[in-house]
VEXVO-952046 format. One record per residue: residue in three letters; x, y, z of N, C-alpha, C in turn. Coordinates in steps of 0.001 Angstrom, whole numbers, plus 500000, padded with zeros to 6 digits. Layout:
N
alaXYZXYZXYZ...
//
This chain:
421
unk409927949356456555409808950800456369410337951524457598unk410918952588457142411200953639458234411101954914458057unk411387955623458857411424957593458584412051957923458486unk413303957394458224414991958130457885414958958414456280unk414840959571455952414452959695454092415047961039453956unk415099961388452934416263962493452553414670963865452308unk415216964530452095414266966079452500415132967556451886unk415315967574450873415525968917450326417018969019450224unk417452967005449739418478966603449822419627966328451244unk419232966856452754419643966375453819418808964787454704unk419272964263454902418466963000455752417562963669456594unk416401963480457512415895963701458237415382962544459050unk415467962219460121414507961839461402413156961948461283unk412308961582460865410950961834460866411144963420460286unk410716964614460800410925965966460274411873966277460941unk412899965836461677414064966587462115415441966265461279unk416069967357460681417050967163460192418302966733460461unk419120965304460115420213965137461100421155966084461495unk421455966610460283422033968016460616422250968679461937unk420734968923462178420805969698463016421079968941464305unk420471967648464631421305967242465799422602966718466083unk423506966805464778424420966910465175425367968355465875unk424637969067465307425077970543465257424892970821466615unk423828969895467516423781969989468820423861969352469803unk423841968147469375424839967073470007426185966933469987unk426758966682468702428331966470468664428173964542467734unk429247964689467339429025963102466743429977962482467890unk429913961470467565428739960022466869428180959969467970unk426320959893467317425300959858467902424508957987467322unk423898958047468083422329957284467920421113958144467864unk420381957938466692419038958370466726418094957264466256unk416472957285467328415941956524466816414425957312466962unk413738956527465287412133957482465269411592956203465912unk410657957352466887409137957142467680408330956680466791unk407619957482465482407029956310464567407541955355463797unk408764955085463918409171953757463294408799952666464310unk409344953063465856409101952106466843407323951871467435unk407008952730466948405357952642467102404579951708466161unk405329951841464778404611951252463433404820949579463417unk406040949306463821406662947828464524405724947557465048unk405856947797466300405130946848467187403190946784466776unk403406947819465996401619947399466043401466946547465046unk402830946356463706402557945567462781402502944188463365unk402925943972464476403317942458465067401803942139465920unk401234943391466010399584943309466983398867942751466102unk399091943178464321398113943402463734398065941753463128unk399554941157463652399595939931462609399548938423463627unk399246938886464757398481938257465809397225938267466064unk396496939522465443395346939762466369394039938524466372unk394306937278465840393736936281465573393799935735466846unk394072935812467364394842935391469206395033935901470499unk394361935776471550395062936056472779396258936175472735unk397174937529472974398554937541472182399279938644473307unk400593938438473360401207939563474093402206939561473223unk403023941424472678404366941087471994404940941202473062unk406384940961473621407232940927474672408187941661473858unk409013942916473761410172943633473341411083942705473935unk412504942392473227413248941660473560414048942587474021unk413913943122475200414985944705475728416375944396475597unk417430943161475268418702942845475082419117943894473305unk417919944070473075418012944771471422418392946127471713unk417133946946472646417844948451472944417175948394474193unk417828948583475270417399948708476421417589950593476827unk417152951395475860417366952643476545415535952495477310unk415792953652478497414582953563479231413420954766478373unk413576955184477299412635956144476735412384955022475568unk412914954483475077412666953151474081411991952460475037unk411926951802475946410898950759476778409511951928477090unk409623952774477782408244953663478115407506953780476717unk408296954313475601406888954124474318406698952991474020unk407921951851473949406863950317473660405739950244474482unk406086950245475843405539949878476993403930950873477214unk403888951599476869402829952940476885402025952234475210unk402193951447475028401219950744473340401560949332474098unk401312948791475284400693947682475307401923946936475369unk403100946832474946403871945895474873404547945603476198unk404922943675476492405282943246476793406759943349476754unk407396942850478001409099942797477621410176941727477988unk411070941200477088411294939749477441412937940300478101unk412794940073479127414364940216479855415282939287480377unk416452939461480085417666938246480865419004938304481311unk418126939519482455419112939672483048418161940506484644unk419002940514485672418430941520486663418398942638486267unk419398943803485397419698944745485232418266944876484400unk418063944428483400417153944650482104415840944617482808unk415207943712483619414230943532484142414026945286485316unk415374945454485846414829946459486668414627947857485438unk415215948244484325414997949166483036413186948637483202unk413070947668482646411740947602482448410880947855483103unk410912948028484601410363948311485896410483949524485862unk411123950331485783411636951528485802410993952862484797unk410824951950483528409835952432482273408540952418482282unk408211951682483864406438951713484140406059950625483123unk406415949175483278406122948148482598405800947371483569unk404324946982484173404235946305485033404903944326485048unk404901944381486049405382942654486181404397941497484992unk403271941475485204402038941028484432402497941217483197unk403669941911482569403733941949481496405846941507480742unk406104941205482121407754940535481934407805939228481918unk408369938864480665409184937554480705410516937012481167unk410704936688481867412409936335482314413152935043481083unk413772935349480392414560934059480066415991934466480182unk416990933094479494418163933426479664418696932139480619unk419998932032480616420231930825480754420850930640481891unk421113931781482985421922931814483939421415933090485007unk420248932373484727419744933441486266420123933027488034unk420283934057488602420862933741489895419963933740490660unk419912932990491985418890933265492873418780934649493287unk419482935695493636419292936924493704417920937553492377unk418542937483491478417741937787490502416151936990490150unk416266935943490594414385935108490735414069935905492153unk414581936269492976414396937023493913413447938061493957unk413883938683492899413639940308492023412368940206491190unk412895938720490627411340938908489968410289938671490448unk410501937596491324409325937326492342408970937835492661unk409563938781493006409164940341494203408475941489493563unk408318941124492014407408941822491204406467940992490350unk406049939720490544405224939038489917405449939113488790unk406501938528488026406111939036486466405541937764486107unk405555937783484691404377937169483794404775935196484161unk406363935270483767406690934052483220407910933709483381unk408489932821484255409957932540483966410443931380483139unk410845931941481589411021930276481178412736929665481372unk412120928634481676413304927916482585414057927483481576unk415611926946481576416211926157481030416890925167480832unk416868924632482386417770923756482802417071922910483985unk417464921659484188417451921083485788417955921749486969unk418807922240486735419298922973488116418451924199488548unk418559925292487062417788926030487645416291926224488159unk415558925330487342413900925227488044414092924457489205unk415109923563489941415147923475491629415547924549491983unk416142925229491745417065926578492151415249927497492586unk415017927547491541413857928314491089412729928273492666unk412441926767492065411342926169493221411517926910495056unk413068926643495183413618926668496402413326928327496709unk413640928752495879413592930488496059411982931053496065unk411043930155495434409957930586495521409129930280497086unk409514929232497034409214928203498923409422928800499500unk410338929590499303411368930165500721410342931508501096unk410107932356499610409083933262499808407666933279500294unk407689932087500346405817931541500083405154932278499148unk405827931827497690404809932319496642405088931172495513unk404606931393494365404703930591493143404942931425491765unk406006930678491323406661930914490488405630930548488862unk405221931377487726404352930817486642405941930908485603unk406071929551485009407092929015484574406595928254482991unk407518928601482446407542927609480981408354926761480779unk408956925875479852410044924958479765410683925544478054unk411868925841478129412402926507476843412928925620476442unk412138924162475497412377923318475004413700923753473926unk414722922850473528415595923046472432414761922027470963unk414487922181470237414270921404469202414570920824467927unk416315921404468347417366920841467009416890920938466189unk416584922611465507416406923101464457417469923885463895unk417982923916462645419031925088462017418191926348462006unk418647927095462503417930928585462032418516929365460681unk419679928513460044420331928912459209420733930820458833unk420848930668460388421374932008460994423162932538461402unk423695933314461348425257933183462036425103932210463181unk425955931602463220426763931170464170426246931301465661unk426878932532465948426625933132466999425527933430467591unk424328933399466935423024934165467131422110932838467012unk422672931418466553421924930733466611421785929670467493unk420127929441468096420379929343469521419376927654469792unk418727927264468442418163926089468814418208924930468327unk420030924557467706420639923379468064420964922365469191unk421195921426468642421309920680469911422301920801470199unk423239921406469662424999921991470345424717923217470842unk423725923778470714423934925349471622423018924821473139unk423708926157473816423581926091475236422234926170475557unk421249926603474556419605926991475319418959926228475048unk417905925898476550416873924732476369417243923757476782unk416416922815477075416197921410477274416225920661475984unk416266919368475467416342919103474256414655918241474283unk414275918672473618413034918682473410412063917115474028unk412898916056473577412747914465473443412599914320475263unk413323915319475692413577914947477301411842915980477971unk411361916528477588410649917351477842409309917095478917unk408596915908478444407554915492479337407910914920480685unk409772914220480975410135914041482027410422915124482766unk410533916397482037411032917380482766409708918307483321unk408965917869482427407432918518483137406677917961484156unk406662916588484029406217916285485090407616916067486573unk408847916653486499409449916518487348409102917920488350unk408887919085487154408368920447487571407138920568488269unk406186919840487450404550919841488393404877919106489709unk405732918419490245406029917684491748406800918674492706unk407464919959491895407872920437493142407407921653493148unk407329921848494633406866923434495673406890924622494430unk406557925533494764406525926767494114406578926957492733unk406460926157492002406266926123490350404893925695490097unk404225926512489062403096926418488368403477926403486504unk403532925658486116403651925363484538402110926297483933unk402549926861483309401465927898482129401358927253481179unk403048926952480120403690926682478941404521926472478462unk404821926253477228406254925982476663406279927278475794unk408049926987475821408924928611475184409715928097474095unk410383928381472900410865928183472246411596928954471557unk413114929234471678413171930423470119414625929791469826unk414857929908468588415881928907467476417012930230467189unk416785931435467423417576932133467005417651933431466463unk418623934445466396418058935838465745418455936076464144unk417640937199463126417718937618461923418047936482460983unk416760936049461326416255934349460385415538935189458939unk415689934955458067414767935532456453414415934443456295unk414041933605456847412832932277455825411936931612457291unk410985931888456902409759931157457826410063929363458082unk411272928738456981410597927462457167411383926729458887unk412479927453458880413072926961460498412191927184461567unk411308928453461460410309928409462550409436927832462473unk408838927175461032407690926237461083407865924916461691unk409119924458461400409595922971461960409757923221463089unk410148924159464084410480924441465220408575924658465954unk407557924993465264406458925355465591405645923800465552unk405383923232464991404920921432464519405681921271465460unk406795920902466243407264919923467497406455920393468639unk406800922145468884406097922714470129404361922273470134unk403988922140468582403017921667468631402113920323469211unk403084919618468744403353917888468671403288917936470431unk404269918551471170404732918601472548403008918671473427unk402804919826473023401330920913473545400239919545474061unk400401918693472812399264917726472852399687916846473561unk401147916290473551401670915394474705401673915571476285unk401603916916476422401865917346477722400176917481478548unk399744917917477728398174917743478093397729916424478059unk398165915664477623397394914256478005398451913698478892unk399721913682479665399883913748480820398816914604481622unk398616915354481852398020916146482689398433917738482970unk399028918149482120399564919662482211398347920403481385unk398029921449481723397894923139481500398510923898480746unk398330923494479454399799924178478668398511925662478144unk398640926784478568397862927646478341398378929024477287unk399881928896477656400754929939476782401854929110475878unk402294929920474680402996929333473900404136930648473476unk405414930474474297405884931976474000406878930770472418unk406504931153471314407380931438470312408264931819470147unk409286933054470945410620933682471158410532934633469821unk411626935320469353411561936334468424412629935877467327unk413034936805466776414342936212465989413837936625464252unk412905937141463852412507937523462427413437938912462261unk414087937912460901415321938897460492414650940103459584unk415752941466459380415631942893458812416698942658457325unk416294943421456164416746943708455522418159944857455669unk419340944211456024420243945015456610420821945816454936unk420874944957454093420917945058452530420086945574451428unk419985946470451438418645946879450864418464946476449383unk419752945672448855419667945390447497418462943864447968unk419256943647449109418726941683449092416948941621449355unk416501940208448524415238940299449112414460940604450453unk413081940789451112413197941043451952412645940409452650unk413162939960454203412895939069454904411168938516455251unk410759937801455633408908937369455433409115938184456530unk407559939919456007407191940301456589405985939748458342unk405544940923458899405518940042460653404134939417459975unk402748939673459116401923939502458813401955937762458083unk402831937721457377403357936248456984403756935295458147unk404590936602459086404932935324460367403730934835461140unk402680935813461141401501935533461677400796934372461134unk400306934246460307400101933545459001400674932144459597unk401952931980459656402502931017459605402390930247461481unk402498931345462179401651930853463571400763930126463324unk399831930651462872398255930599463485397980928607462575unk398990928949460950398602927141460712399447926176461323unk400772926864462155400885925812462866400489925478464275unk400490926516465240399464926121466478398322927085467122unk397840927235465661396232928321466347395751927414466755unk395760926264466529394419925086466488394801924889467937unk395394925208469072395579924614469979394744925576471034unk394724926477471018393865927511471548394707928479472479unk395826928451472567396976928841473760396869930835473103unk396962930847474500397517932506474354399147932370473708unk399384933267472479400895933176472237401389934849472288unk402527933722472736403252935067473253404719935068472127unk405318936154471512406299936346470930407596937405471273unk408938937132471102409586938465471825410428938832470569unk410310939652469622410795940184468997411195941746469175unk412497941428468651413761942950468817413971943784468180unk414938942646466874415472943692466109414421943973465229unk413593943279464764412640943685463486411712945111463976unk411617945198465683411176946233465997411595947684466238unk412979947397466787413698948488466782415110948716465931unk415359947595464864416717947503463743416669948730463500unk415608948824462516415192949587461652414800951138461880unk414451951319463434413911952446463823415271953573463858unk416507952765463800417345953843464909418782953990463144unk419397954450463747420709954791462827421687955191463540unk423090955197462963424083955864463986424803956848462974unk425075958160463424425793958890462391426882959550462934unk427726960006461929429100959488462831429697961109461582unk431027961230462271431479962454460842432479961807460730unk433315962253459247434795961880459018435710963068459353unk436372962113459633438114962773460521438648963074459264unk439115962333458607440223962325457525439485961212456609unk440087961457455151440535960920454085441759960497453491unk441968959295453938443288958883453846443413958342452283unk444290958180451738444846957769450381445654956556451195unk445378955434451059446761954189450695447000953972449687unk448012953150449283448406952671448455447414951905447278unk446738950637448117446176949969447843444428950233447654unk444414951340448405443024951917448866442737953133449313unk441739953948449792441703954532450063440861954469451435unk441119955425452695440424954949453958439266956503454572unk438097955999454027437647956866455075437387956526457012unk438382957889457219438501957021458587437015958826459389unk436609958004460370435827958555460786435222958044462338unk434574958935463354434948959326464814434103958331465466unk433128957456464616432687956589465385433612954995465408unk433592954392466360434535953252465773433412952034466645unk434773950603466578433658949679466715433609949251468212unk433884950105469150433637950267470336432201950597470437unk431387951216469424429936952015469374429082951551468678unk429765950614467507428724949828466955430023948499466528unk429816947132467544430474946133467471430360945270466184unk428751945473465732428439944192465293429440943898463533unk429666944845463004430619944514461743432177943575462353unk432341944358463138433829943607463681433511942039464052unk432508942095464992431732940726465737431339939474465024unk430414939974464173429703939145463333430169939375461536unk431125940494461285431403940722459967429587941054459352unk428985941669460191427808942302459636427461943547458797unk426874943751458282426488944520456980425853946063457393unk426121947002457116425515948067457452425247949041456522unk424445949648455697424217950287455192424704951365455551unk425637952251454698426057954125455017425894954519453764unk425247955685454444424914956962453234424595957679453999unk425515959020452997425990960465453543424744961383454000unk424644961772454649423667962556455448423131964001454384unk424343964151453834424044965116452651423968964614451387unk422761964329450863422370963445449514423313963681448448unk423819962809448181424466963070446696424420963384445148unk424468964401444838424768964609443750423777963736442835unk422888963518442207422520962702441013423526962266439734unk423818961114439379424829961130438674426424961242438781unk426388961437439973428257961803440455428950960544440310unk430334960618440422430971959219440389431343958841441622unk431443957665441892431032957003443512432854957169443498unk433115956866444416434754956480444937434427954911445853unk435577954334445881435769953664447107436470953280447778unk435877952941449696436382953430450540436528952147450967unk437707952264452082437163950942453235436716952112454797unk435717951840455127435378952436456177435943952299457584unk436712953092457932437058952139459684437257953392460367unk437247953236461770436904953990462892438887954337463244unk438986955185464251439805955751464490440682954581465859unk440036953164466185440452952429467328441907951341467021unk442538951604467761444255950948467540443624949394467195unk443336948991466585442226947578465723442547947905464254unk443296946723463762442754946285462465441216945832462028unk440608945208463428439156944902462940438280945942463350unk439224947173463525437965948184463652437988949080462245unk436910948185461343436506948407460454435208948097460187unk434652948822459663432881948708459232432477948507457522unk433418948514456612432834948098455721434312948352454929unk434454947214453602435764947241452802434809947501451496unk435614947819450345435625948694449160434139948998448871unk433799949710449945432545950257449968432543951913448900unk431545951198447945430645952635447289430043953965448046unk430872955105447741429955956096448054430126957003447044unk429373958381446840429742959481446366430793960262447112unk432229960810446492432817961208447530433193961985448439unk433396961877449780433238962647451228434400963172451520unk434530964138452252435757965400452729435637964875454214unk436357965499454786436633965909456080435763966219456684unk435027966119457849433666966873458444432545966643457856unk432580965683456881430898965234455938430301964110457015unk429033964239457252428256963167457557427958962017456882unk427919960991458024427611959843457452426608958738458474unk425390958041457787424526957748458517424421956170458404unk424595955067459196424654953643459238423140953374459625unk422611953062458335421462952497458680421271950759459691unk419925950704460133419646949251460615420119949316461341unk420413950578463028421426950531463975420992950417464893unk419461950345465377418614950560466319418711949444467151unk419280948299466906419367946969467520420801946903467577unk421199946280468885422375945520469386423642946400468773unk423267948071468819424191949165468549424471949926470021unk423608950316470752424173951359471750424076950229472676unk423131948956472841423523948514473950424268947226473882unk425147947686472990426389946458472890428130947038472709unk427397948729473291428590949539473184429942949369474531unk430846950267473857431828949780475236432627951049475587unk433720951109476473434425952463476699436003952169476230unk436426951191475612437217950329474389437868952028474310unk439391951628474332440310953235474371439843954340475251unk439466954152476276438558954885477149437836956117476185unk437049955874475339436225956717474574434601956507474861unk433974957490475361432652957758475893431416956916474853unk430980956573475892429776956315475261429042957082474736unk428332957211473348428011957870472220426429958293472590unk426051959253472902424672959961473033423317959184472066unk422478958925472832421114958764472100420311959282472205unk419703959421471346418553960697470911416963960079470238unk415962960600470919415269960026470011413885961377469743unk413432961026468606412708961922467532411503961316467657unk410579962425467459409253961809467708408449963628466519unk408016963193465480407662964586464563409077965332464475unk408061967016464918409577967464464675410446967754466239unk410025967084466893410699967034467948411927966376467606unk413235966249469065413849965555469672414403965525470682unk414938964618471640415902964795472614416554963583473234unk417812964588473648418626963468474415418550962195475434unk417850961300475359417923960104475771418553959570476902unk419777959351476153421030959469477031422790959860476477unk422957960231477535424070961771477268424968961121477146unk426195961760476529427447961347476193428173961670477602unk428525960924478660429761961106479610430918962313479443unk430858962936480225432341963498480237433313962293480661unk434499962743480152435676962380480568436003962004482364unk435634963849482639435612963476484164434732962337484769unk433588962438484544432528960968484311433312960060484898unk433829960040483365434949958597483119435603957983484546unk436391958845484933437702959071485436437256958813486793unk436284959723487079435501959000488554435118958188488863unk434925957136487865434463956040488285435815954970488637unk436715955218488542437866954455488837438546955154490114unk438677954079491153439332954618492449440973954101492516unk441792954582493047443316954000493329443629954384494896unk443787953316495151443632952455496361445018953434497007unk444879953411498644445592954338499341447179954264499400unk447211952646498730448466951921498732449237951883498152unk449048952571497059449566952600495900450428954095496071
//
């Protein structure tokens, strides 16, 4: 569910009409509702609450800093991987006690950073880096609270790209190796083991890859404790896919994922921890964009229009699915046309959708891409040197600018030419 719903036939934002922020912004925008991102995360409280539980926001989804302060202001946790993301989260008044570090290529600079704010958990991924780790904590005289982000050669039967807990992808340890790697961790300086971490991958629709992936971590929990470990947390990772399709069934709601926790390792007694993204903020946000022109081809017809895939990658990237519909409701009964949708960028693959259904649009008509709230503004680029696209976010009948669209001059300043030239 969300608050993007039509209102006296225009879309609205919770009670704000898109209309109108475009009328005062300028397109192509991002907007995302405050109670959509509020209603998320508590559905994920509500389907834990069987448990000592933290959600962790996976901030790689939307790292704007007014999106982290309302997760963060309802309790939520935030899973970061990177220095940059971790300092957003710092920044949003998210104390350390409540950051996860993962990610597969942290630098000693950056364990630096976190150290230097105590956060919750660093789950490790490699041999190199938990010595890396150790050494940087020694050096501080402090201790590092660490997990092991076992791999467990599961299909997430996810894209490609997004899927992350094969034994051919880069994340994790492979599971079989795991108790050597724990007890190699409990022998050195500055590491304290909490738990094990796990996540197989993002916008999964079937519970059963995380159940098989949940029974090993399980299987593990009990092995590692009769060595002699403390396994006290169990971060699960995130990855529960959104209905990007609104025809297709819909993915197992968070209450089912709960459900499906608790019979495979409630029995263990561990605080669990989960970092889910897009299911929290997919859905909250949209991008709306106007059309330039209506082109006639031969073969087709092109609505071309001002957002392109410099602003929202993921159709070009992943050939992903996006829901559009016109900001001004259509007609009951009208006859649809169709379009291929693509942006105005010197790219053949800057296109967002082929012989796509709509009712049909002019010049200057709005148009709204649902499911944009995730891995849309912060996977944007300056691709044809074209500005990064304003975000906005709505809360009732409020709204405001987030973050601003760059001038040009902006732009331009940030590039120096050297005296030599």
């Amino acid at each position: 569910m969300d608050h993007f719903l039509y209102r006296e036939g225009v879309l609205h934002a919770e009670d704000v009409a898109i209309t109108e922020i475009a009328a005062q912004v300028g397109t192509p925008f991002y907007v995302y509702s405050a109670a959509t991102l509020k209603r998320h995360i508590g559905l994920f409280n509500e389907a834990l609450a069987w448990a000592d539980h933290l959600v962790c926001f996976a901030v790689k989804s939307n790292s704007n800093l007014a999106v982290l302060k309302l997760l963060g202001d309802m309790g939520a946790g935030m899973d970061v991987v990177s220095g940059g993301e971790l300092r957003r989260a710092v920044a949003a008044g998210v104390p350390g006690d409540r950051i996860v570090f993962s990610g597969v290529g942290k630098t000693r600079e950056e364990m630096q950073l976190a150290l230097s704010h105590d956060i919750r958990q660093f789950n490790l991924e490699s041999e190199p880096e938990y010595r890396a780790l150790s050494a940087v904590a020694s050096e501080m005289g402090v201790t590092a609270r660490v997990a092991v982000r076992v791999n467990p050669d599961v299909d997430a039967k996810t894209h490609e790209k997004i899927s992350t807990g094969k034994s051919d992808n880069k994340f994790g340890i492979p599971i079989d190796r795991a108790r050597e790697v724990y007890a190699e961790i409990a022998a050195l300086p500055g590491l304290k083991v909490v738990g094990i971490d796990v996540h197989i991958g993002s916008q999964l629709t079937d519970l059963e890859p995380f159940r098989l992936a949940y029974q090993k971590v399980a299987e593990l929990t009990e092995a590692l404790r009769e060595d002699g470990h403390e396994i006290t947390r169990l971060d699960l990772g995130g990855g529960l896919g959104i209905p990007y399709e609104r025809s297709n069934d819909a993915p197992p709601l968070p209450i089912e994922y709960g459900q499906m926790v608790q019979d495979t390792v409630g029995y263990l007694g561990c605080e669990i921890e989960i970092e889910p993204g897009r299911l929290i903020s997919g859905n909250a946000g949209i991008m709306v964009s106007s059309v330039i022109y209506v082109k006639q081809g031969e073969a087709r017809d092109f609505l071309i229009i001002d957002a392109a895939m410099n602003d929202l990658v993921r159709p070009s990237m992943y050939a992903a699915y996006h829901d559009i519909i016109p900001v001004n409701e259509a007609t009951p009964g009208v006859e649809q046309a169709e379009y291929d949708i693509v942006g105005p960028i010197c790219e053949t693959g800057d296109t967002f959708a082929k012989s796509r259904n709509l009712a049909p649009l002019k010049d200057d008509d709005l148009v709204a891409f649902r499911s944009a709230g995730a891995y849309g503004a912060v996977m944007a680029s300056e691709y044809n040197s074209r500005p990064l696209i304003p975000e906005v976010l709505v809360s009732g009948d409020q709204f405001a600018v987030i973050r601003a669209r760059p001038t040009y001059e902006e732009m331009l300043a940030r590039d120096t030419i050297p005296e030599w030239i």
